[in-house]
MARNUDREN-669801 format. One line per field, with one value per residue (C-alpha): x, y, z negated. Coordinates in steps of 0.25 Angstrom, whole numbers. Each point is the difference from the previous one (the first is absolute). Layout:
BEGIN
east	X | ...
north	Y | ...
up	Z | ...
This chain:
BEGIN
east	-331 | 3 | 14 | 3 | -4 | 10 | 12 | -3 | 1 | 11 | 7 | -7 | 0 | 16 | 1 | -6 | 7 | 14 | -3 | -2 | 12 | 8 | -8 | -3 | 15 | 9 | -2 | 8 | 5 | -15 | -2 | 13 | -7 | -13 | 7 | 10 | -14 | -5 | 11 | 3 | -15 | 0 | 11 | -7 | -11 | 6 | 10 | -14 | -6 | 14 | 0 | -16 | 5 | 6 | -11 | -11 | 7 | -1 | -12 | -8 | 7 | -5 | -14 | 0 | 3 | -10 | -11 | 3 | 1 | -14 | 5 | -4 | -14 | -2 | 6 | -11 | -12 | 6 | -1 | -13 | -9 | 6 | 6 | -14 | -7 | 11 | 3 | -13 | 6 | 9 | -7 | 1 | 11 | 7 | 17 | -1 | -5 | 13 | 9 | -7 | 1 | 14 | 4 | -8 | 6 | 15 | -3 | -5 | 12 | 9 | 6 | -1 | 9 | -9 | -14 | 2 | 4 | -14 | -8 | 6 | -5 | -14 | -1 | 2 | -12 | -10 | 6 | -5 | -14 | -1 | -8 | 7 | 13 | 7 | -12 | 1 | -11 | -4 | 7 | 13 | -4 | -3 | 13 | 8 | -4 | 1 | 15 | 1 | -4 | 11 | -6 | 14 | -2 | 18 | 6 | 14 | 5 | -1 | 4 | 14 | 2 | -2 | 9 | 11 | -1 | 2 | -13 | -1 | -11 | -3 | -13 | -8 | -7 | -5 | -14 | -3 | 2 | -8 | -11 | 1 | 1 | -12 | -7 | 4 | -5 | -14 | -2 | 5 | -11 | -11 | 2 | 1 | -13 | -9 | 7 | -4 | -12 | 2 | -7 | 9 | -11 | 2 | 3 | 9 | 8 | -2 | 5 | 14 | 1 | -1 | 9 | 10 | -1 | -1 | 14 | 7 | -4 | 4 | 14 | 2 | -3 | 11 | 10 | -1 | 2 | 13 | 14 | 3 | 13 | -7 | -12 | 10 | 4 | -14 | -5 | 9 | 0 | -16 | 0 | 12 | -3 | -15 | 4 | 10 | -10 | -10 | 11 | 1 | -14 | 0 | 11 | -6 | -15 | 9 | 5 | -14 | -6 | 13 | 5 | 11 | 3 | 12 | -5 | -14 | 12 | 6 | -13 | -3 | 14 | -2 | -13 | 7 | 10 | -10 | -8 | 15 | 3 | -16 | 1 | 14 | -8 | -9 | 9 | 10 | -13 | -5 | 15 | 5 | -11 | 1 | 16 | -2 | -11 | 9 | 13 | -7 | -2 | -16 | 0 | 8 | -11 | -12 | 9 | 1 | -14 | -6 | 8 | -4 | -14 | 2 | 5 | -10 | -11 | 7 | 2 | 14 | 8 | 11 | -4 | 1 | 15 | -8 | -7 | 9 | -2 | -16 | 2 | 9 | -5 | -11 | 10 | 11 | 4 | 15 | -2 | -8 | 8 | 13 | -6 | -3 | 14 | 5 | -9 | 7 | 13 | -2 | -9 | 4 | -9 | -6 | -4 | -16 | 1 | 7 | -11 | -12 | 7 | 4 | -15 | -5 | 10 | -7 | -13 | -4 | 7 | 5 | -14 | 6 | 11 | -10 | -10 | 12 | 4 | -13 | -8 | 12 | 3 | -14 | -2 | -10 | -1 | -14 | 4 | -14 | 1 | 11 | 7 | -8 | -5 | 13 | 6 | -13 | 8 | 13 | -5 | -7 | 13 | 9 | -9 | -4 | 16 | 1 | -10 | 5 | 14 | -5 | -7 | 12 | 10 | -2
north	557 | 10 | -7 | 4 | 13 | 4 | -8 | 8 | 12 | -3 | 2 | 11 | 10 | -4 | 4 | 13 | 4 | -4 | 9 | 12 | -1 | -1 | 11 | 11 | -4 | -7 | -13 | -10 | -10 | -3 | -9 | -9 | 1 | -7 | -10 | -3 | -3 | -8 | -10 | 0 | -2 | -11 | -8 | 3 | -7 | -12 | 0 | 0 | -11 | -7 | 4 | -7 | -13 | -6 | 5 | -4 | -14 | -1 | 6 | -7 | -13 | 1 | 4 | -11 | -11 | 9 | -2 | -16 | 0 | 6 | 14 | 9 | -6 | 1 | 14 | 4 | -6 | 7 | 14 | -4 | 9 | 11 | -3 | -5 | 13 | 8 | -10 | -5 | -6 | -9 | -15 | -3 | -9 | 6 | -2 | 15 | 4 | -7 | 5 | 16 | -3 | -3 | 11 | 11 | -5 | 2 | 13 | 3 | -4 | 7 | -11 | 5 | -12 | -10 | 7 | 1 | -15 | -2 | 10 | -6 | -11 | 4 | 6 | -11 | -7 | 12 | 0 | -14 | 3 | 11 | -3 | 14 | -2 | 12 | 8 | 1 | -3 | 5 | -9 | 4 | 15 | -2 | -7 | 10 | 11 | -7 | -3 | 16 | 4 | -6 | -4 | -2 | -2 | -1 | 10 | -7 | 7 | 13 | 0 | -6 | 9 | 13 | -9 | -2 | 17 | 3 | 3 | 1 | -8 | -8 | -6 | 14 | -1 | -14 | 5 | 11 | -13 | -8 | 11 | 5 | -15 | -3 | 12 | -2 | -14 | 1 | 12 | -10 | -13 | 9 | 7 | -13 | -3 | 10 | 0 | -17 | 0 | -7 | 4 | 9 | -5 | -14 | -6 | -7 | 10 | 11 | -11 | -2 | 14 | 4 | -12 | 5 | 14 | -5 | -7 | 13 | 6 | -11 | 2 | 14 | -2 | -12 | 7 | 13 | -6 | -6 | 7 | 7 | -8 | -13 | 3 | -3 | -13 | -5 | 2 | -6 | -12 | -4 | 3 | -12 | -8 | 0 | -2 | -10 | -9 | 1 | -9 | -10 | 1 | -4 | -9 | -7 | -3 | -5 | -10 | -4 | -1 | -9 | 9 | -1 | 13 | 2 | -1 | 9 | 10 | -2 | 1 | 14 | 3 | -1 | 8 | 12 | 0 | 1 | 11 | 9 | -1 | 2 | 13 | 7 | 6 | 7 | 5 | 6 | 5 | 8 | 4 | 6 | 8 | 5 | 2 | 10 | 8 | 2 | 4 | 8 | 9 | -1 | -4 | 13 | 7 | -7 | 2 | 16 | 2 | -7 | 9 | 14 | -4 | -6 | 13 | 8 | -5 | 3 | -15 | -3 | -7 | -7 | -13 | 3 | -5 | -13 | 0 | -6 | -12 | 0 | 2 | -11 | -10 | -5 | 0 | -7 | -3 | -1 | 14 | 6 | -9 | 8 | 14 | -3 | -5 | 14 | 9 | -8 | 4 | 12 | 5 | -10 | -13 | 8 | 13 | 1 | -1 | -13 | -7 | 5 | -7 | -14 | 3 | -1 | -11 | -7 | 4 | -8 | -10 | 1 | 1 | -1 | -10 | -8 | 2 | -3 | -13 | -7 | 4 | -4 | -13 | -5 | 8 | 10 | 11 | 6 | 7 | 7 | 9 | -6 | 12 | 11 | -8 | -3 | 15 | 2 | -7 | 4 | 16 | -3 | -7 | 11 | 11 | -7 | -3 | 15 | 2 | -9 | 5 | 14 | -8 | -6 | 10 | 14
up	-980 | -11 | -2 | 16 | -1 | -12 | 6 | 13 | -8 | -6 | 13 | 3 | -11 | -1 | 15 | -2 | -13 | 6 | 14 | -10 | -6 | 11 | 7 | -13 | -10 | 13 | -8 | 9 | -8 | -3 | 12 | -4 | -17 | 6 | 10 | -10 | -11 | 11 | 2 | -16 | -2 | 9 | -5 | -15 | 4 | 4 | -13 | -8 | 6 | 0 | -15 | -2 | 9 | -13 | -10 | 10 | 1 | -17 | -2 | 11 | -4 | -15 | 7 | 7 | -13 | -9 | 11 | 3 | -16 | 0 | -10 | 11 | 2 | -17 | 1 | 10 | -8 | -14 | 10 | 7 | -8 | 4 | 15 | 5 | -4 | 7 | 10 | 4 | 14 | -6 | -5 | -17 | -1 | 14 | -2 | 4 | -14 | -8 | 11 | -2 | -16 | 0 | 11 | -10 | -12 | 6 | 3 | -13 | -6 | 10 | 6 | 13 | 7 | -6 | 4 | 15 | 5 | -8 | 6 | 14 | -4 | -5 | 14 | 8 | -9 | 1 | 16 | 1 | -4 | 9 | 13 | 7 | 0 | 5 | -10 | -15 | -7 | -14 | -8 | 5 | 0 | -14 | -4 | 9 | -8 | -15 | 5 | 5 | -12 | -7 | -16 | -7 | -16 | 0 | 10 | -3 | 14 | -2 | -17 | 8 | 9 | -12 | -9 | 12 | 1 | -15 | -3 | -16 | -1 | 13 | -5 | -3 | 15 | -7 | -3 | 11 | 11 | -7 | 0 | 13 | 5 | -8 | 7 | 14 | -1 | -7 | 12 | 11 | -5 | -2 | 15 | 4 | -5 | 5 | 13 | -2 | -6 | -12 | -11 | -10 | -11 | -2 | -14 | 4 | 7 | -10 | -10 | 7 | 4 | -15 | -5 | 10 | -8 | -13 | 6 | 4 | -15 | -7 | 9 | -3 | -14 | -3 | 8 | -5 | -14 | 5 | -2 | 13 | 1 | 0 | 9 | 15 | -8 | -5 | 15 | 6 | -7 | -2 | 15 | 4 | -10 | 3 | 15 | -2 | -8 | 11 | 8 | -11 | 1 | 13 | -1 | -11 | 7 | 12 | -8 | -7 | 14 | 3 | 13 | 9 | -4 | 8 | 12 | -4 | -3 | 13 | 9 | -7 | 2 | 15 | -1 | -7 | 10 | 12 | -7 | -1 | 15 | 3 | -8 | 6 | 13 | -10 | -9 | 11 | 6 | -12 | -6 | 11 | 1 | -13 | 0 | 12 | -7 | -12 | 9 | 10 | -13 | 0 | -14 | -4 | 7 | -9 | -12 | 3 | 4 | -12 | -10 | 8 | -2 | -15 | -3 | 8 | -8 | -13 | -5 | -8 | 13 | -10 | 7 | 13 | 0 | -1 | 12 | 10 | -9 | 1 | 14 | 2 | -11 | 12 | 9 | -3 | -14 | 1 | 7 | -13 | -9 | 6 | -3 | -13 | -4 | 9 | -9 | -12 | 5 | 4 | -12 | -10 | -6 | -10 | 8 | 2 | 15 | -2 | -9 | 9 | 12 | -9 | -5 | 15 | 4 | -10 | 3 | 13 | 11 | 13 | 8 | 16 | -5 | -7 | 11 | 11 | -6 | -6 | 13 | 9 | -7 | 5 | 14 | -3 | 7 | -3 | -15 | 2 | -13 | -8 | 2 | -5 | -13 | -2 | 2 | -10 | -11 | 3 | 0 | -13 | -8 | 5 | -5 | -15 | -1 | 2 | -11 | -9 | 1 | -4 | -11 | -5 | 3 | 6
């Protein structure tokens, strides 16, 4: 229902912003700006989800073999201690749990491509133990706002996009992500709680939670002792080669189990291209939306009120520049990608205003792409309050990333 009414305003507030400029600067060309963002929009969606059709099709293939092989059922019992206490609706030993594992454990790693076809899949399992199924229930609230929240150990996406700029070194944003990550994350599972009712105190809780910072330290530490040259390169390659030999993993259990796995492949295949053309109404639905709000000039609007008041109140408004970028990031994330390589060029890589955006980029997920396509993959309608625990997480990753960029840089 929250979801609804921010589409609706979308519309809105870029309907009411365009009629001003025509009427107060003889802005006319506006209309053919937020018509044209419509089409485009449209046809961006559908080139996404034609984009996801192949890596779906893989990655809900591999699926498929690791959970005939039985890996992602081992994967879920190694991850049950934690997972039961935060998902208390989903049976010990459930395939969901493996599936919710791997998907978290892609995003940490930054491969962005690999961790949704599995959390498409970890929602179909949590979608088959819901009795409502146009309602989401906790579980799936709970793993939407661990996915918005974005935990990333190896941004390797954005240290490209500094390199591709000219950024002297493109790894520097490297430990304000991962503290702003770690932040946004930590605040999204314990809102999550509360709102839940499950008990913060548990030892068993407390011990994961505090393993997961012991974690982030101990990856701060090592990579701070690295020559700056060679942290992009180290990344990079723990991440692929760890991901690479969870296939042969899978592969390998395959053939201890004696599988067919050809045709396990195949039939996960099929699965991943039913979920991409199940997705493309969503998308187009939430996209264009969001491409008119932008080219109607609302965003500008936003942007120029926020620094009137930043300087207002007396606060140093160095970072503004970056807001466009925390207010697209939950948005759309080719759309708050795209301001932060535009401040890059405009500013240069190394400016402030350009590491406080890579800093928020960094800092959280995509929240209505995430909440477009994982909900629209299964049917539900009924987001109850996914979106404003989710936006929790997203404000709070945007405004530590801000902090630790002044931190680190200012």
């Amino acid at each position: 229902m929250v979801l609804n009414y921010i589409w609706i305003a979308f519309f809105l507030v870029a309907f009411v912003v365009a009629v001003g400029r025509t009427l107060f600067c003889g802005d006319f060309g506006i209309w053919s700006d937020i018509m044209g963002a419509s089409f485009t929009s449209a046809a961006t969606a559908f080139e996404i989800a034609l984009g996801l059709t192949g890596v779906l099709s893989l990655w809900m293939g591999l699926m498929k073999i690791g959970e005939r092989a039985g890996v992602i059922q081992m994967f879920g019992r190694v991850i049950s201690p934690l997972f039961t206490r935060l998902f208390p609706g989903i049976p010990r030993n459930h395939p969901a749990m493996g599936s919710i594992f791997m998907n978290v454990s892609a995003n940490m790693l930054g491969l962005d491509n690999a961790a949704t076809p599995l959390g498409l899949k970890a929602m179909q399992e949590l979608q088959e133990l819901n009795p409502e199924k146009e309602r989401a229930t906790d579980a799936m609230l709970m793993f939407l706002v661990l996915n918005a929240s974005g935990l990333c150990f190896i941004p390797i996406g954005i240290m490209m996009y500094r390199a591709q700029a000219g950024a002297s070194n493109p790894t520097d944003v490297f430990l304000p992500i991962l503290l702003a990550t770690f932040i946004s994350t930590m605040v999204g599972i314990i809102a999550m709680c509360l709102k839940q009712g499950i008990r913060l105190w548990d030892r068993v809780l407390i011990s994961w939670l505090g393993g997961l910072a012991a974690a982030v330290s101990t990856i701060v530490w090592f990579f701070s002792t690295l020559p700056k040259e060679e942290v992009e390169l180290y990344s990079g390659f723990f991440a692929n080669v760890l991901l690479f030999s969870v296939i042969v993993f899978f592969i390998i259990s395959g053939l201890r189990k004696r599988l067919n796995m050809y045709d396990a492949f195949i039939e996960g295949a099929k699965e991943g291209f039913k979920t991409a053309v199940m997705i493309i109404p969503y998308l187009v639905a939430i996209l264009v939306a969001i491409g008119m709000f932008r080219a109607s000039g609302a965003m500008d609007v936003l942007t120029s009120a926020m620094t009137s008041c930043a300087e207002f109140l007396g606060m140093d408004a160095d970072w503004i520049g970056a807001l466009p970028t925390a207010l697209m990031k939950p948005l759309s994330g080719s759309g708050s990608r795209g301001m932060m390589v535009d401040l890059m060029s405009t500013y240069g890589a190394d400016s402030f205003v350009a590491r406080v955006s890579a800093a928020i980029q960094g800092s959280t997920d995509t929240t209505f792409y995430i909440l477009a396509v994982y909900f629209g993959s299964v049917g539900v309608v009924k987001t109850r309050y996914a979106v404003p625990y989710a936006l929790l997480a997203d404000f709070t990753g945007s405004v530590a990333g801000v902090i630790a960029a002044y931190v680190f840089f200012h």
